[in-house]
C-alpha positions, -999 to +999 in steps of 0.1 A: +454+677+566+453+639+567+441+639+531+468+660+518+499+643+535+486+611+521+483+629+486+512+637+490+531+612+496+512+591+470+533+615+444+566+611+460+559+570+455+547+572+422+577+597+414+601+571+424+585+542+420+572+551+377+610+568+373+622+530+380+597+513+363+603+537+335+638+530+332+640+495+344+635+462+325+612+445+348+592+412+334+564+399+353+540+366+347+511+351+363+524+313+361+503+293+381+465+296+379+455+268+410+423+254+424+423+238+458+405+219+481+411+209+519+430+193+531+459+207+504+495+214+506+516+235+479+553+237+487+569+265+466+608+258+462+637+291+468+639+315+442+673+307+433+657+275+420+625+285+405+640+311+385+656+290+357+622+277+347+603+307+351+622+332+332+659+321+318+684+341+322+673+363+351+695+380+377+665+379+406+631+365+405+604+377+434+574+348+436+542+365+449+505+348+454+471+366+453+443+346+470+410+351+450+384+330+471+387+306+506+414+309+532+449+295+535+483+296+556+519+306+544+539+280+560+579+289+564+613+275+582+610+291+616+585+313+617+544+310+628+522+308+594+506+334+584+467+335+575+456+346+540+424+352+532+407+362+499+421+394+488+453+387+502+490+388+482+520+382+497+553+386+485+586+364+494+611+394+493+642+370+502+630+342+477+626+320+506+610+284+497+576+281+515+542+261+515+511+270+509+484+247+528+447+246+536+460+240+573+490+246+596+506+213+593+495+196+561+522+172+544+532+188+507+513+173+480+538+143+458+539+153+421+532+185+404+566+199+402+572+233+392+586+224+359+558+201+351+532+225+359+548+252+332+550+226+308+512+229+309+491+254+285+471+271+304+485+261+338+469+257+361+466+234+391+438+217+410+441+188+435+433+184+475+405+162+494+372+179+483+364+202+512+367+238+512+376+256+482+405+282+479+416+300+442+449+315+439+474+326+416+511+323+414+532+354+398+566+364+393+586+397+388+622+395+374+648+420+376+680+434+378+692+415+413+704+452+423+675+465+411+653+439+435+680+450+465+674+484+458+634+478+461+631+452+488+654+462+514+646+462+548+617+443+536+607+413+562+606+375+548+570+375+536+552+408+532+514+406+529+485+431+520+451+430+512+446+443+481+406+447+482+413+476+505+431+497+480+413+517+456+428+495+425+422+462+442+387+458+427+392+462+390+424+446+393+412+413+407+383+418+380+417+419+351+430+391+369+398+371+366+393+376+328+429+375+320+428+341+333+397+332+313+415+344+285+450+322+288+422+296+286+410+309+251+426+302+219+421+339+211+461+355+207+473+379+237+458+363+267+495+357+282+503+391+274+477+407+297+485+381+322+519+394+324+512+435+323+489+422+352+512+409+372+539+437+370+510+457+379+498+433+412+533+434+425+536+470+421+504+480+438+513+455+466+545+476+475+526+504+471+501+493+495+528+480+519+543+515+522+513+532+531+509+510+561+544+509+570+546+519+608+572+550+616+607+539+619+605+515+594+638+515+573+647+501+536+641+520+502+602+523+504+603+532+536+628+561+524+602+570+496+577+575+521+601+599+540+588+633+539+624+641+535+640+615+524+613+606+496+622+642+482+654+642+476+649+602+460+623+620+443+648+651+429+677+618+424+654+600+405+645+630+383+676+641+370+706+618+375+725+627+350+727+669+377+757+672+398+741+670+423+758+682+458+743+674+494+735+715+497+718+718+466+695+681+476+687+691+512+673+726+495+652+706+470+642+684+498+633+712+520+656+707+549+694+712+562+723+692+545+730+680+581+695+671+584+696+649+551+733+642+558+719+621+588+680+609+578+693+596+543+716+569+554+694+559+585+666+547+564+682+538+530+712+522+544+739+546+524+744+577+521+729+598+492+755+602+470+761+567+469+729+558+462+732+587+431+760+563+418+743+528+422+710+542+407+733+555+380+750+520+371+712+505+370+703+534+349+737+528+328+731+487+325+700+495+313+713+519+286+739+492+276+719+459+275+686+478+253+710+503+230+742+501+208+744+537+223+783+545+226+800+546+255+807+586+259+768+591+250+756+568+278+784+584+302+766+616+297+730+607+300+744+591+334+760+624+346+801+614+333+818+635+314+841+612+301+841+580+294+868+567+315+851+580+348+822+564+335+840+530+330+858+533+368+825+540+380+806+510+367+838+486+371+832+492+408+801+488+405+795+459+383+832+446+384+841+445+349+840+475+320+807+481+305+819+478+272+824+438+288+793+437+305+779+448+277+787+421+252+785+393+281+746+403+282+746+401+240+763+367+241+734+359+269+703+372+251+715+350+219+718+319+240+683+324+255 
């Protein structure tokens, strides 16, 4: 019975989780590649900052590190470190600035700044005082910021897994490994792995993070998991453009509107036809920044008959037209 609920709910991610990915410019890159030795101290600036020189032009960057041999401790503002050990990824959900050290307490290593290091080709990192060895790489994911609001809420300020204990984590450590060796290659499309990779890593990492999510957890994976709830996200996600009305998802989801009515909101934080609309806009910005699509035809694949509901809609939403929008993110991509 065990082996079925799991199964399961496996689907119900994977439904909601590939429907985003599917629809959803995401961009991801392994950008550090760094070899240290004890004592060492890396200190890994805010988000808000890093994401200028990692990927231009990007709403949110999420940092993430996957430890591939030795130890080390995640080191932030107010809160204990946390221990790593090879297999490990985290994630920094919030963007928070942190450091990653050999030891509780080691000073930050002088030099090396972020853009420096990405100046380099490959890059990669090595310094520290010659004793125990620890291999790690940095990654990125960048996204719609209401796309990475949509993913990570209710998410703590570092989440961390180990990814050898999922069924993926050996063959993708074994990528990671000669994707690496290839950056280093002069052979073309080394980066280009390196960067499928890392979408991939931070995906399997929320995946992983789900399944060992304890009950009463809230936020959208947490939702996905839902018996319930991860239904009718499921049935959402499916077909956005249905008028959908709260009867008509409870029955899909196999339970009472007042059931859903009550369950939805507790764990996703809204209610669910206001998350219908929000994951229509992201489906709708998407539409808008990747087509020349008119307006009425993207209205429609959205579930708007006109296109002056559609317009009111995503003006909330985004707080100008998308016919605005639209041409702001043209005028964007040309400058980039």
């Amino acid at each position: 019975h065990s082996v079925q609920t799991a199964c399961r709910r496996s689907v119900r991610v994977m439904d909601a989780l590939s429907e985003t990915l599917r629809v959803v410019r995401l961009i991801g890159a392994i950008f550090i590649n760094g070899r240290f030795t004890a004592p060492w101290c890396y200190q890994s600036p805010h988000a808000d900052y890093a994401a200028p020189l990692l990927e231009p032009g990007a709403e949110r960057v999420v940092i993430f590190h996957m430890i591939t041999e030795g130890e080390c401790y995640v080191e932030m503002v107010g809160q204990p470190p946390v221990h790593l050990v090879a297999g490990d990824a985290v994630i920094f959900p919030q963007g928070d600035a942190h450091r990653m050290a050999s030891a509780p307490g080691v000073s930050a290593a002088t030099g090396a700044k972020l853009d420096v290091v990405l100046a380099r080709r490959p890059r990669q990192l090595a310094y520290g005082g010659g004793g125990a060895v620890t291999r790690l790489v940095c990654g990125y994911l960048a996204c719609d910021a209401r796309l990475a609001r949509m993913l990570l809420a209710g998410l703590p300020s570092v989440v961390k897994v180990n990814v050898r204990a999922s069924s993926a984590g050996a063959w993708l450590e074994a990528s990671l490994r000669y994707a690496l060796s290839e950056a280093r290659s002069p052979r073309p499309g080394g980066m280009g792995v390196l960067a499928k990779l890392s979408e991939v890593l931070f995906i399997e990492v929320l995946r992983i993070y789900m399944n060992e999510q304890s009950p009463g957890t809230t936020g959208w994976l947490a939702g996905v998991g839902d018996r319930i709830v991860g239904a009718a996200l499921g049935a959402l996600h499916k077909k956005p453009a249905h008028a959908w009305t709260l009867e008509e998802l409870a029955s899909e989801a196999g339970t009472s509107r007042s059931v859903l009515a009550e369950k939805f909101p507790l764990i996703v934080g809204i209610a669910p036809m206001q998350y219908l609309t929000q994951w229509r806009m992201l489906l709708a910005a998407n539409l808008l920044s990747g087509s020349n699509a008119p307006l009425i035809r993207i209205a429609e694949e959205v579930g708007y008959q006109t296109d002056t509901a559609f317009s009111r809609a995503f003006s909330r939403e985004y707080g100008v037209p998308p016919a605005t929008w639209r041409r702001t993110q043209l005028k964007k991509a040309r400058t980039e």
